[in-house]
N, CA, C and O of each residue as an XYZ file, in Angstrom:
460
protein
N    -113.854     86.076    176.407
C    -113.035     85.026    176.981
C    -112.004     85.673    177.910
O    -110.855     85.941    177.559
N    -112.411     85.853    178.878
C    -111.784     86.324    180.208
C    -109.919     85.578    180.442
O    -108.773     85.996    180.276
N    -110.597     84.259    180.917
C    -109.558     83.643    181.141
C    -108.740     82.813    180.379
O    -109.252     81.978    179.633
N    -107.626     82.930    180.466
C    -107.087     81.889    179.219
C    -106.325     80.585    180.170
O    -105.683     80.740    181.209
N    -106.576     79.478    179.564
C    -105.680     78.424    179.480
C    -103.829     78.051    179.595
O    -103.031     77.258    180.095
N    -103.897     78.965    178.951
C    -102.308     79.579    178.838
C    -101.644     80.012    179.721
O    -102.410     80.437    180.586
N    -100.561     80.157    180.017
C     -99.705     80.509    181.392
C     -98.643     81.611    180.302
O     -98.013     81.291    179.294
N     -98.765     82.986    180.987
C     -97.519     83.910    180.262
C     -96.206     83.684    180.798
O     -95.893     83.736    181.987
N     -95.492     83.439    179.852
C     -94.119     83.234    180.502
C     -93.545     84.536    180.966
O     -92.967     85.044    180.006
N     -93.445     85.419    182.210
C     -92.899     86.788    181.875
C     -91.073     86.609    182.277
O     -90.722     87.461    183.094
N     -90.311     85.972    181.974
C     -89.003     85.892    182.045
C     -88.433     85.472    181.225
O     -87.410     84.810    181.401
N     -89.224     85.893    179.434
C     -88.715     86.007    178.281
C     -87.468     87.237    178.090
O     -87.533     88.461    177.978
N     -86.442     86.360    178.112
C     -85.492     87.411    177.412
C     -84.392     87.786    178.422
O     -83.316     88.260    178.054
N     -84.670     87.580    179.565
C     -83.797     87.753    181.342
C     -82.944     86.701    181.214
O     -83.216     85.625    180.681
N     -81.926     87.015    181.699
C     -80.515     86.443    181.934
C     -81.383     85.388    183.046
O     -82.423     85.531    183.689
N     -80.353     84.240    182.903
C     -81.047     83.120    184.253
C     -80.118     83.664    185.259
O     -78.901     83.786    185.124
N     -80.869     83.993    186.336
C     -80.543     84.018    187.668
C     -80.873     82.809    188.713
O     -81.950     82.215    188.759
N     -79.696     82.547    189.577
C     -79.300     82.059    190.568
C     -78.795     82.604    191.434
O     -77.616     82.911    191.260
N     -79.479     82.983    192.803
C     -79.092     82.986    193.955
C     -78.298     84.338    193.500
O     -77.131     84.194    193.862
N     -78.443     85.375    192.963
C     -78.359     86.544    192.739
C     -77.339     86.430    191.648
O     -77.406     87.538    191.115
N     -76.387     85.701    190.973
C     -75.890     85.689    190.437
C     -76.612     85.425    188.720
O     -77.482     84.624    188.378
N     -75.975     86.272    188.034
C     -76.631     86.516    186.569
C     -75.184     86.004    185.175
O     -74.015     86.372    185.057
N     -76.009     85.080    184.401
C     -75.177     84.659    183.260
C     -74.263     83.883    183.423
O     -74.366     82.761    183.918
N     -73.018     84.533    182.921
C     -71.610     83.726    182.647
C     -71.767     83.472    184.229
O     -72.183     82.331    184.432
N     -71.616     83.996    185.066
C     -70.766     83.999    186.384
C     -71.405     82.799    187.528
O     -70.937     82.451    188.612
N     -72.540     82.380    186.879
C     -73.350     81.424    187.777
C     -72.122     79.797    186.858
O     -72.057     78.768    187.530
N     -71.443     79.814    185.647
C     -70.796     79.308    184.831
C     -68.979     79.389    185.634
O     -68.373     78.332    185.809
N     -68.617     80.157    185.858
C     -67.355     80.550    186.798
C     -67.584     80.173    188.074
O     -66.654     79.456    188.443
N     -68.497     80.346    189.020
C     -68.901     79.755    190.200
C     -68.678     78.419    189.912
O     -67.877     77.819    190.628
N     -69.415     77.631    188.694
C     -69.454     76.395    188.651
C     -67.970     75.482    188.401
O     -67.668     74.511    189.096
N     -67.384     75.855    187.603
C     -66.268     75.448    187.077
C     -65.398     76.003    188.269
O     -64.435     75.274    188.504
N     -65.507     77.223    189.160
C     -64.146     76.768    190.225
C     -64.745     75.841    191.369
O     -64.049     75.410    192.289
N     -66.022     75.589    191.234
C     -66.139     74.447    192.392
C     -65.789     73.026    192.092
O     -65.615     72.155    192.944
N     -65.675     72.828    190.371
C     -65.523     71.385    189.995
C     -63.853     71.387    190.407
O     -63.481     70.528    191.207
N     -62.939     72.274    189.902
C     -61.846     72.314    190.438
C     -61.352     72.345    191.470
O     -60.209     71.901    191.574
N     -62.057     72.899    192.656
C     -62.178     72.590    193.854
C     -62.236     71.644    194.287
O     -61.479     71.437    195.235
N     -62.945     70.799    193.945
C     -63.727     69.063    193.945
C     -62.234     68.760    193.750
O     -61.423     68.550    194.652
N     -62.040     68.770    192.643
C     -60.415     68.040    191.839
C     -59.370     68.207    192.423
O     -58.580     67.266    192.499
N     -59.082     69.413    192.982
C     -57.748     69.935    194.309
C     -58.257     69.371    195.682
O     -57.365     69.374    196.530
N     -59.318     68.947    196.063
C     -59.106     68.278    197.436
C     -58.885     66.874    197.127
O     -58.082     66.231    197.802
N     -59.764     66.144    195.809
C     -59.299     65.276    195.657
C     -57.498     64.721    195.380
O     -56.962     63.750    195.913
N     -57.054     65.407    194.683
C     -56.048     65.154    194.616
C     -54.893     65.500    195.804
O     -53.970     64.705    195.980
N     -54.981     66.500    196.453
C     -54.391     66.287    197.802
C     -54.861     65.588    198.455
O     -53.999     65.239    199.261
N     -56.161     64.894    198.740
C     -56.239     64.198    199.580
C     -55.416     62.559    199.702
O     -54.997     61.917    200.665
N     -55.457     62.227    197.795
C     -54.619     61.349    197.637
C     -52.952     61.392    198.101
O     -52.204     60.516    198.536
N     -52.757     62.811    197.798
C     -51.082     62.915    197.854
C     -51.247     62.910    199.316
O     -50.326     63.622    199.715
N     -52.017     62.437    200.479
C     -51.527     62.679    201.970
C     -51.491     63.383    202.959
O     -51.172     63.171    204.129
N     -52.036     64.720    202.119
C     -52.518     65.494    202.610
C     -53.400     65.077    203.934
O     -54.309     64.266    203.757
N     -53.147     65.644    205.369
C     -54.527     65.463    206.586
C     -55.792     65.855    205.814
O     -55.741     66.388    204.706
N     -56.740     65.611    206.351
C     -58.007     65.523    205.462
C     -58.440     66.433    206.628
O     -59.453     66.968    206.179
N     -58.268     66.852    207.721
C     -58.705     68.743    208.391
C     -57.783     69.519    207.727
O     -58.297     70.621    207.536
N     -56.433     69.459    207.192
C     -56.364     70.473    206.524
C     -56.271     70.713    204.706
O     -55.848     71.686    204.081
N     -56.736     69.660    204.305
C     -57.430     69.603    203.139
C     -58.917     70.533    203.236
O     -59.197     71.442    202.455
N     -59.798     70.063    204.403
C     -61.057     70.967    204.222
C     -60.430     72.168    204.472
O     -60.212     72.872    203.486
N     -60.039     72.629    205.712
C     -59.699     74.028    205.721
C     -59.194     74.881    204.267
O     -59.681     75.936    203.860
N     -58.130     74.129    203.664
C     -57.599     74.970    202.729
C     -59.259     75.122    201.541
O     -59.652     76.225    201.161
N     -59.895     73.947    201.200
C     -61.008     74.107    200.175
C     -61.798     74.891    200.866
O     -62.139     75.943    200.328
N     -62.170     74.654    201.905
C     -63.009     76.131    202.414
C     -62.557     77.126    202.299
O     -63.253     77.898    201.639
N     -61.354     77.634    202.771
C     -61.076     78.642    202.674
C     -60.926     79.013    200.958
O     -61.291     80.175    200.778
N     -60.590     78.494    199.963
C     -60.545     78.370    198.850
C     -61.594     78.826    198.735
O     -61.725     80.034    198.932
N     -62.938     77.861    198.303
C     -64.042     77.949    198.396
C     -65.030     79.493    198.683
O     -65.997     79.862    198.016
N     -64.396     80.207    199.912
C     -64.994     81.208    200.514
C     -64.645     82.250    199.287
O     -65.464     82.703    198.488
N     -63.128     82.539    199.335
C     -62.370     83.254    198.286
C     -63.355     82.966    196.821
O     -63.812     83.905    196.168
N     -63.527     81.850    196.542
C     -64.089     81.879    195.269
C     -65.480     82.747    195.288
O     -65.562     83.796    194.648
N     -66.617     82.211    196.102
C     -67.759     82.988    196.204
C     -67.592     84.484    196.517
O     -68.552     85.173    196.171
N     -66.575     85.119    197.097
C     -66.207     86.352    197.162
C     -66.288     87.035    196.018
O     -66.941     87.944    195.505
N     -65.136     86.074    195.713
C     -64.317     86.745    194.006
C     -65.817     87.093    192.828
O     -65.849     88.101    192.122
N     -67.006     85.969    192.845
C     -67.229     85.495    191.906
C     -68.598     86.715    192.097
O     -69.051     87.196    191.058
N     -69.108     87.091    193.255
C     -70.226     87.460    193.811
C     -69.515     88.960    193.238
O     -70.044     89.418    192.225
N     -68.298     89.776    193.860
C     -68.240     90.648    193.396
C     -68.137     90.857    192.060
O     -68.772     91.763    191.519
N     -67.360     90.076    191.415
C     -67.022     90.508    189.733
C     -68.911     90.942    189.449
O     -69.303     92.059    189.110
N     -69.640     89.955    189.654
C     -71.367     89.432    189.239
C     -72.098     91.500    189.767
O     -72.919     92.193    189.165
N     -71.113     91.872    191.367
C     -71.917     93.386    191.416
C     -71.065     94.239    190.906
O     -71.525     95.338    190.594
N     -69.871     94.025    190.720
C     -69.216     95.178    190.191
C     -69.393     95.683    188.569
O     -69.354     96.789    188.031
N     -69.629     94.148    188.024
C     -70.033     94.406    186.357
C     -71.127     94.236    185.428
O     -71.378     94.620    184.286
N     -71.713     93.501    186.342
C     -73.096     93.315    185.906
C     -73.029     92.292    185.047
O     -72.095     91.494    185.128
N     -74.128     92.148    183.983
C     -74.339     90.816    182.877
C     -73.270     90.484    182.133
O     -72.826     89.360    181.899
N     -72.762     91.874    181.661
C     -72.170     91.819    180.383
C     -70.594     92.229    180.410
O     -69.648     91.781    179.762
N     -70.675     93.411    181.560
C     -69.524     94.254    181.676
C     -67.794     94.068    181.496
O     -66.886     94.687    180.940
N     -67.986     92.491    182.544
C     -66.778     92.064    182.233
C     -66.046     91.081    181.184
O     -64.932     90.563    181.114
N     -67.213     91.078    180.407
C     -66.986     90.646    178.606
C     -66.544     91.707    177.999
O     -65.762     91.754    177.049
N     -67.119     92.675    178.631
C     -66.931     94.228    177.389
C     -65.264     94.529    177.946
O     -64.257     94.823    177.303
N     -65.424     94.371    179.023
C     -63.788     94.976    179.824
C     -62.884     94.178    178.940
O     -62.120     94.710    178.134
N     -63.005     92.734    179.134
C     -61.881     91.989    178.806
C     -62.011     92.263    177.013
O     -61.004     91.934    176.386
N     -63.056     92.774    176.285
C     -62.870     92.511    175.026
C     -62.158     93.822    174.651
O     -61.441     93.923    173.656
N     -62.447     94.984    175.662
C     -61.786     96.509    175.347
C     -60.215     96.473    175.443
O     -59.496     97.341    174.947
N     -59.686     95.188    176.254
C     -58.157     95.224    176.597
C     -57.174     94.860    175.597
O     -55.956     95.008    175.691
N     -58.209     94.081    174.068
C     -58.015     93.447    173.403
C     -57.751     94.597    172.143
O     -56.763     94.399    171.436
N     -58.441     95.550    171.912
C     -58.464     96.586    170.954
C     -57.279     97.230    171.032
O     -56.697     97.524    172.076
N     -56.831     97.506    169.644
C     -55.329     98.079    169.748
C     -55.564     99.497    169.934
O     -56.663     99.959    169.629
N     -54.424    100.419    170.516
C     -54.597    101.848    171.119
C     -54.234    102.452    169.471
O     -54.378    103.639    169.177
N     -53.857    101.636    168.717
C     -53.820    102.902    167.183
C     -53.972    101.743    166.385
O     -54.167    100.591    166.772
N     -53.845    102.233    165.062
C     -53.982    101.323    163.717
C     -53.207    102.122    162.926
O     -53.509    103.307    162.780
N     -52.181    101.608    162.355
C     -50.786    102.174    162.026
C     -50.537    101.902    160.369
O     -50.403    100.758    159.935
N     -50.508    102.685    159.804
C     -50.313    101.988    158.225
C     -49.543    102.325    157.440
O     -49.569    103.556    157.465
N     -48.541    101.853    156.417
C     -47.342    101.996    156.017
C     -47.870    102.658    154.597
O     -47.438    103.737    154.190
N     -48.577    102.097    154.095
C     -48.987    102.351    152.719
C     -50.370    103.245    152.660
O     -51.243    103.478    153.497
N     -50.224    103.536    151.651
C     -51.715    104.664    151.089
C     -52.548    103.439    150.073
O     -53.464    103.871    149.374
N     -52.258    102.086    150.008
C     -52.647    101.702    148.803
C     -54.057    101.306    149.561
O     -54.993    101.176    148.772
N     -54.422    101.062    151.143
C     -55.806    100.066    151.690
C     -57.125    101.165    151.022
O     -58.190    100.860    150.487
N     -56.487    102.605    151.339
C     -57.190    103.540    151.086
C     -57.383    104.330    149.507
O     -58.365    105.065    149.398
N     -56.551    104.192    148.426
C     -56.672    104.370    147.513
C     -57.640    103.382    146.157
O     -58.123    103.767    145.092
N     -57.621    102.413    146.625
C     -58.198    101.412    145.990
C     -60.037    101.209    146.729
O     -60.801    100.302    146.400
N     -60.377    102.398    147.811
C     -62.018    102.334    148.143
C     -63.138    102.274    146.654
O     -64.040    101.547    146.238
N     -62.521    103.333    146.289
C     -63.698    103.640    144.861
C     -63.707    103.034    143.718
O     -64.435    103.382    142.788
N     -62.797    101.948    143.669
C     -62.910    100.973    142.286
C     -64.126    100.169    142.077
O     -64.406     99.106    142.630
N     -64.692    100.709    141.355
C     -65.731     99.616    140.581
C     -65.121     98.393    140.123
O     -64.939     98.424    138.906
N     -64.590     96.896    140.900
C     -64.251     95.586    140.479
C     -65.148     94.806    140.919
O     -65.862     95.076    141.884
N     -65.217     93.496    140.090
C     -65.995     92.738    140.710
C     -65.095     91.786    141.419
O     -64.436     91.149    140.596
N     -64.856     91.493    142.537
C     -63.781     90.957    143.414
C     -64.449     89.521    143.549
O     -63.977     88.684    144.318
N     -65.577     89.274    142.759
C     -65.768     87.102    143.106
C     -65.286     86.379    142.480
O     -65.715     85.236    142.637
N     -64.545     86.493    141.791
C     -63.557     85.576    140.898
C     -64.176     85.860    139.416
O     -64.068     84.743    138.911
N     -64.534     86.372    138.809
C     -65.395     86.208    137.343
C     -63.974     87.380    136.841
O     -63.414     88.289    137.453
N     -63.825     86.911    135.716
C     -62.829     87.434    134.713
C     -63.607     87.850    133.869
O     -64.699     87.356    133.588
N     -62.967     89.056    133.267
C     -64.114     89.781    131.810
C     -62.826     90.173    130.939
O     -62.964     90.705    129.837
C-alpha cells in the first residue's frame, strides 16, 4: 500500500507563524493594534483633526511593528520570557537561621496523621 489516504501533518509541534513573526509576539502585535483602534478612536471623539489623528496612529502603528518585529529577531520564541523571568530571580538567598537546613534528615510524616 503505496499510497495513503491520509495527509501528514508536518507542523506538529512549531510555534504558529505569521508573517515571520513566532508565538507570544504575533499576541503583542495584536493587542497594540486593538489599542491603537481605541486611541484613534478616542481622540477622534475628543476633536482631534482626523489627518492628524491618522498621522499620529501611523506613526504609532509603524513604531509598534518595529518594536514588535525586533523584540520577535532579537529573542526568538522564548527568549524574552526567559529575560523577563531571569530579572525576577533574586541575586542571593539570605538566611537568618540554621533551622531550614537542620531539620533535612528527619524521618516525619508531615500529612497530618498523629502517632
Amino acid at each position: 500500500m503505496a499510497n495513503s489516504v491520509y495527509q501528514i501533518n508536518k507542523g506538529i509541534n512549531k510555534p504558529i507563524e505569521f508573517k515571520g513573526l513566532r508565538a507570544q509576539y504575533i499576541g503583542y502585535l495584536a493587542v497594540g493594534l486593538v489599542f491603537l483602534l481605541l486611541l484613534f478612536t478616542a481622540l477622534y471623539l475628543a476633536g482631534l483633526d482626523l489627518f492628524a489623528c491618522l498621522m499620529l496612529i501611523f506613526l504609532l502603528g509603524g513604531a509598534l511593528f518595529g518594536g514588535v518585529y525586533h523584540l520577535n529577531k532579537t529573542y526568538g520564541q522564548y527568549g524574552l520570557l526567559k529575560k523577563l523571568a531571569r530579572r525576577s530571580l533574586p541575586a542571593a538567598v539570605r538566611f537568618t537561621s540554621r533551622k531550614a537546613f537542620t531539620n533535612l534528615n528527619r524521618k516525619e510524616d508531615h500529612h497530618g496523621s498523629t502517632h
